[in-house]
C-alpha atoms as one frame of an Amber mdcrd trajectory, in Angstrom:
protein
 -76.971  42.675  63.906 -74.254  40.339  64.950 -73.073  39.782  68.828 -70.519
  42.279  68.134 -72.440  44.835  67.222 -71.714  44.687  63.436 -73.933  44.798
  60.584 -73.735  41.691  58.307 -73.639  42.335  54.691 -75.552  39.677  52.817
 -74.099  40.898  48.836 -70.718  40.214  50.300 -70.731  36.915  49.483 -71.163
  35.751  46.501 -74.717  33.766  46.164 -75.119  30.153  44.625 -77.952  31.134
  41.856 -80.824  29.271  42.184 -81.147  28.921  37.990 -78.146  26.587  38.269
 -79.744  24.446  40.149 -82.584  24.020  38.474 -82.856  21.088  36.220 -84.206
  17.789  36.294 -82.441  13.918  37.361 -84.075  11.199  36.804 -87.161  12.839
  35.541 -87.442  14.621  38.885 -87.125  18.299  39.045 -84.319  20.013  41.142
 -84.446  23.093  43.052 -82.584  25.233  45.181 -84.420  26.981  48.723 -82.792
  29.717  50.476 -83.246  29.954  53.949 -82.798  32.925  56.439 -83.414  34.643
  59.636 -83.336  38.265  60.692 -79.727  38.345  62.105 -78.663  37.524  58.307
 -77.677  34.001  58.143 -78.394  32.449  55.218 -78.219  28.684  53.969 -78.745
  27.507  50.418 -79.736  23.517  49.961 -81.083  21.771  46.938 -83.530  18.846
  47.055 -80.711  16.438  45.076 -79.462  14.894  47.837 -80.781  17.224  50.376
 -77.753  19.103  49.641 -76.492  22.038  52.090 -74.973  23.782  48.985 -74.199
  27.451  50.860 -73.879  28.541  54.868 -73.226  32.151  55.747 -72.546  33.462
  59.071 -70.396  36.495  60.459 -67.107  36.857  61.439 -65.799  38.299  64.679
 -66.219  41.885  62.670 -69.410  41.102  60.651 -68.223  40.576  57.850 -69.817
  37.333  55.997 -68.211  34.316  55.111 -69.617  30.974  53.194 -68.066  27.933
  55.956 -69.735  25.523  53.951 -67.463  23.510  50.917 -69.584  23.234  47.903
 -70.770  23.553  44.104 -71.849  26.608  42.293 -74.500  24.423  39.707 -76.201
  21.170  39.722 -73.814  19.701  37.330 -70.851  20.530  39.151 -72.306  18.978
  42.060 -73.273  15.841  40.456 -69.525  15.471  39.056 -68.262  16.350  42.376
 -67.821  14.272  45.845 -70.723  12.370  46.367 -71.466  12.858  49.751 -70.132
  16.479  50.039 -72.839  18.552  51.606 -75.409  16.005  51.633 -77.855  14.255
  54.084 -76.907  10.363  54.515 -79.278   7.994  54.090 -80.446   4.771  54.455
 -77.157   4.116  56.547 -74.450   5.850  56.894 -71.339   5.132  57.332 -70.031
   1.837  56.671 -71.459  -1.933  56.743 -69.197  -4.584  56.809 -69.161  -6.900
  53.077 -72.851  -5.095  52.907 -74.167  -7.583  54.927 -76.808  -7.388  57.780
 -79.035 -10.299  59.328 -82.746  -9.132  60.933 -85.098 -11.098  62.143 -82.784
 -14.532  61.505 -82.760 -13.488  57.749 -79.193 -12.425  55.874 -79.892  -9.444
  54.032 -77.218  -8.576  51.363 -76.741  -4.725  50.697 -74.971  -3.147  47.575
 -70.825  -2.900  47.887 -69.560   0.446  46.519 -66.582   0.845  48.946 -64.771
  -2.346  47.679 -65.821  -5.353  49.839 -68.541  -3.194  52.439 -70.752  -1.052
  52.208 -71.279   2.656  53.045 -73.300   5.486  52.949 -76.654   3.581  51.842
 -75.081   2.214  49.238 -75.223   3.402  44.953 -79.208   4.839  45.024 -78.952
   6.103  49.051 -80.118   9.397  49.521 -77.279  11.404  48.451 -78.165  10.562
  44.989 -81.809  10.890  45.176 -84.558  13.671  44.791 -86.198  14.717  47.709
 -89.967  16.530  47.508 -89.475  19.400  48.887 -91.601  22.134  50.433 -90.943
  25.559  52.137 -93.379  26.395  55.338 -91.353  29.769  55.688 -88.438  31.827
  54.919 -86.514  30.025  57.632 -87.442  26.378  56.677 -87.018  23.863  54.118
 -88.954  19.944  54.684 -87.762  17.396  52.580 -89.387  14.193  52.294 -88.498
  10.477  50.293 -89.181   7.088  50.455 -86.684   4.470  50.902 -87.914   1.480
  48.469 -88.332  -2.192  50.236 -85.477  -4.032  48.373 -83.403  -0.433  47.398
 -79.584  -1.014  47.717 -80.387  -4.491  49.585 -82.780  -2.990  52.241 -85.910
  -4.710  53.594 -88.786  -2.275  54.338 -89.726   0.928  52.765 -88.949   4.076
  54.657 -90.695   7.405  54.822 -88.412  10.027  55.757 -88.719  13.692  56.646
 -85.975  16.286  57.174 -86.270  19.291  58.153 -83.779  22.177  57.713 -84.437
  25.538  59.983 -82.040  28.555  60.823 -82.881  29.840  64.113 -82.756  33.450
  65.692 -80.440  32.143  67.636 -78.100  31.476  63.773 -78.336  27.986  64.559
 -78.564  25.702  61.201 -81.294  22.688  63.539 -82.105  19.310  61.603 -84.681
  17.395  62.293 -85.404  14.177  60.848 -87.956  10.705  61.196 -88.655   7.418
  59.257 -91.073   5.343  59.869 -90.970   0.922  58.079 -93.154  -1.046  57.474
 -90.787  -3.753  58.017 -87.678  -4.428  60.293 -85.103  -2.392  58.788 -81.906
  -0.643  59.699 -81.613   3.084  60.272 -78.520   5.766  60.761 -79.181   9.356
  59.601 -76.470  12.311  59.172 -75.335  15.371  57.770 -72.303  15.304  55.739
 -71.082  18.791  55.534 -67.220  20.060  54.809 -66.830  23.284  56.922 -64.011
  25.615  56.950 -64.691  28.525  59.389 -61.974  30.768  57.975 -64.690  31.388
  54.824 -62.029  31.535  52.150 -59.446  29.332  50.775 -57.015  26.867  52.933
 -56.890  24.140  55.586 -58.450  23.416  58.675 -55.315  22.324  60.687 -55.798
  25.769  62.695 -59.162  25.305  63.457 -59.545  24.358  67.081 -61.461  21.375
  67.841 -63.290  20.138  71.521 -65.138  16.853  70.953 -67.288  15.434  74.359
 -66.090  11.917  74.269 -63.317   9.842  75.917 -62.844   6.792  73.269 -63.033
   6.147  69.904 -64.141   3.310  68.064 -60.840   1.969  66.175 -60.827   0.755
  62.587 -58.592  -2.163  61.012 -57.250  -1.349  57.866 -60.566  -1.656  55.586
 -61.790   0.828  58.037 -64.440  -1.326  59.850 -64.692  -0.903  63.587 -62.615
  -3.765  65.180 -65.410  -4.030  67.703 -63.087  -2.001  70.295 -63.918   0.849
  72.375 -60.515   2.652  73.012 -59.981   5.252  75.429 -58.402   8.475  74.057
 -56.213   9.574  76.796 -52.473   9.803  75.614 -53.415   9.743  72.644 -53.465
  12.093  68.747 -57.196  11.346  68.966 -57.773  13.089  72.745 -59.410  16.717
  71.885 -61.125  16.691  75.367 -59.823  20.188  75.597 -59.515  22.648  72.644
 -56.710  21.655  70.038 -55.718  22.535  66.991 -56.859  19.384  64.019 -53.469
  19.694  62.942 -51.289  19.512  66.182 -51.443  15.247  65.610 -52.373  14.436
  62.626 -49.172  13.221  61.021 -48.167  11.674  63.862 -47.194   8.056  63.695
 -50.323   6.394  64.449 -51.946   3.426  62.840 -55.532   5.060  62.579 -53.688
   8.192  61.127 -52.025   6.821  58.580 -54.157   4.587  57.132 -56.385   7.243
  56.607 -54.363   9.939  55.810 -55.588  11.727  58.992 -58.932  11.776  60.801
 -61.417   9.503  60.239 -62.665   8.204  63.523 -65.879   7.717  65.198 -66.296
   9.397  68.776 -68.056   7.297  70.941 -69.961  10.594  72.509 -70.229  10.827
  76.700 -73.567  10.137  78.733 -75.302   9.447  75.496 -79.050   8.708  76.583
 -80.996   9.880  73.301 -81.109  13.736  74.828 -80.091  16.317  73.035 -76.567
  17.132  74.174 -72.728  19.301  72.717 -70.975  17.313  70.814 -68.272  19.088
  69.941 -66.666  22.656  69.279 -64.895  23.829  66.327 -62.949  27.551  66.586
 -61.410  29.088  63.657 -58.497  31.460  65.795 -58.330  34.026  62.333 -61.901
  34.830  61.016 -63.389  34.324  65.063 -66.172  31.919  64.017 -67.553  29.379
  66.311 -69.605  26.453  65.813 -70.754  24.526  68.327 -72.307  20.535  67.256
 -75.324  19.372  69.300 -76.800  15.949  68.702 -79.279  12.962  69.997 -76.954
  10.418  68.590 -74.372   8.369  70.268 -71.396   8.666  67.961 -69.684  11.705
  66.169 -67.292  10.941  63.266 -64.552  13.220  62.524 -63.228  13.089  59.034
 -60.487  16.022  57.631 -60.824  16.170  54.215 -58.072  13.704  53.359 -59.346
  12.628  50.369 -60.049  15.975  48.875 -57.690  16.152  46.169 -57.803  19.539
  43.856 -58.715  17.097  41.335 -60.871  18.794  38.235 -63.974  18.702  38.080
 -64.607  16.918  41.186 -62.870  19.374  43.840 -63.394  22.427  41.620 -65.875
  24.542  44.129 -67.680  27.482  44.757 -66.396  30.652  42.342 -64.263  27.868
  40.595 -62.168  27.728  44.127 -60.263  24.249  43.958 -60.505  22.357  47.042
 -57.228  20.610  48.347 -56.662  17.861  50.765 -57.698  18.982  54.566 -59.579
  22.011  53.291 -62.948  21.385  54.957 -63.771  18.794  57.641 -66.588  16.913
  58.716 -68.649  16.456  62.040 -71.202  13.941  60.956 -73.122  12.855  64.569
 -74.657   9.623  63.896 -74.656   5.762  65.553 -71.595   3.778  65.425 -69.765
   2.451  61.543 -71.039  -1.345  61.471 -73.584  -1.317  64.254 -75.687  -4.208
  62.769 -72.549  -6.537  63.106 -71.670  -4.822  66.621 -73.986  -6.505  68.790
 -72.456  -4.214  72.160 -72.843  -1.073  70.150 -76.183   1.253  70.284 -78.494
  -0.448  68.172 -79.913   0.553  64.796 -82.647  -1.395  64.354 -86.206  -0.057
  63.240 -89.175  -1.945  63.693 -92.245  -2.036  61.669 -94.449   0.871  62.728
 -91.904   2.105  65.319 -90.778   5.906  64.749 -86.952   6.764  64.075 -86.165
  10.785  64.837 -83.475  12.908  65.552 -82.231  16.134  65.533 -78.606  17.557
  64.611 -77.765  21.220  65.394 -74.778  23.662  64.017 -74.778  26.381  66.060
 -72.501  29.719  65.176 -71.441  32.215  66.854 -67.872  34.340  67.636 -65.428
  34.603  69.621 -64.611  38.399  70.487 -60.968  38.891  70.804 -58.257  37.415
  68.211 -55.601  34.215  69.549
């Protein structure tokens, strides 16, 4: 049963099949894990990727709705966008020219965002096969190993995620790496949500994010080292408002991203778990609430979704059009290795590197 007193009914949406999801890549076989809890929320991932394929929760009157964007097979996802749905590794985000220095030794990484690069580069973990293993219904582990020398990385990395839905229809992620050499570390998720469960933008969706500055990009959308406070300003959603009530304004950061694409620089970070961030959708009721250990949160609204074919054709052959999902990835700062006064991302050999992300729904009772 739901808050509200409804029943949820699981057949009303419409499943991602775990046969079309089973194949192999790169001589590694691919699966898809359903996860659930008693209320009735149910998330689909695959080990490609350590994809977050399908996330149903209720609306204010039960009734169940998929707020995750995705792909109904394997193949669709692998001709889709790269990062959509998928859990970021070595680094995410973006490095300027790929190029890090540890230890007093330059490290070169991969460039596959022109000059820099960004989300662990051509081989990070968006593209690879996890092992995976299920401990219960409500649980999913994934682990790989990050090769010494793998998209310009020192150290191998052993990495474990964990994916759990709670009684309490929270989607919690857990994850650790340990090197064996000085390396560099930033973990995230890298869902699209849309609350509403159907077709359309997010510009309705109300948005609260817990931080007072942002962390401004030049035009090649590397930080510019500032930390810029977001009073009087499109980027100030210190109280609930709508993604859309700025996001054409005039604004440098706007426009050269076509909307949102900003790292929050979150408040009274100290490691702790702590809210992040609240997104509302005002029509279907949904609520979900972000809760991280990191220090930054980037927003990015779908600008670059394009109802392009294949690549934005979704779920039940939906076609997914600019600003129809959004992202709240919670993670350390774009370019930290090069950003000496931001929140370091340096793992040492033998140290441990863990975290924990959590997605929390819910509903709000009475329609805005």
């Amino acid at each position: 049963m739901t808050r509200t007193g409804y029943a949820i009914r699981p057949d009303a949406v419409q499943p991602v099949l775990r046969a079309d999801y089973r194949g192999t890549v790169d001589g590694r076989a691919v699966d898809l894990f359903t996860l659930t809890n008693a209320r009735g929320m149910t998330v689909r991932a695959t080990n490609w990727g350590a994809r977050l394929v399908q996330i149903v929760v209720p609306d204010r009157d039960g009734r169940p709705g998929d707020v995750a964007l995705g792909y109904d097979t394997l193949a669709e996802a692998r001709a889709g966008q790269p990062s959509m749905g998928a859990f970021i590794g070595r680094y995410a985000n973006r490095i300027a020219e790929g190029r890090l220095v540890l230890d007093g030794q330059l490290h070169q990484l991969s460039r596959n965002d022109g000059p820099n690069h960004i989300h662990g580069g051509s081989t990070g973990s968006r593209f690879a096969v996890f092992d995976a293993s299920q401990p219960d219904a409500a649980t999913l582990r994934l682990r790989y190993r990050y090769a010494d020398g793998q998209d310009g990385y020192p150290g191998n990395l052993d990495s474990e995620v964990d994916y759990h839905v709670s009684p309490a229809n929270e989607l919690v992620i857990r994850y650790r790496a340990r090197t064996d050499r000085t390396t560099v570390v930033n973990f995230t998720s890298h869902v699209f949500f849309n609350l509403r469960g159907d077709a359309g933008d997010i510009l309705d969706h109300s948005l609260t994010v817990h931080a007072d500055a942002t962390t401004p990009v030049d035009p090649s959308m590397l930080p510019t080292g500032e930390i810029r406070p977001v009073r009087g300003t499109p980027f100030d959603f210190t109280q609930p408002m709508a993604v859309g009530a700025h996001i054409d304004d005039v604004d440098m950061q706007l426009v050269q991203a076509d909307g949102y694409d900003v790292n929050y620089v979150l408040r009274d970070w100290d490691g702790s778990l702590k809210q992040a961030a609240r997104l509302a959708d005002p029509a279907s009721g949904r609520v979900m609430e972000v809760f991280t250990t990191a220090p930054g949160l980037q927003l990015y609204t779908g600008n670059h979704l394009a109802g392009a074919v294949p690549r934005d054709r979704g779920k039940g052959g939906r076609v997914y059009a600019r600003r129809h999902g959004l992202c709240l990835e919670p993670q350390h700062f774009p370019d930290s290795p090069n950003q000496p006064h931001f929140p370091g991302t340096v793992l040492e050999a033998g140290a441990e590197y863990a975290g924990c992300i959590v997605y929390r729904f819910s509903v709000d009772r009475i329609a805005s």
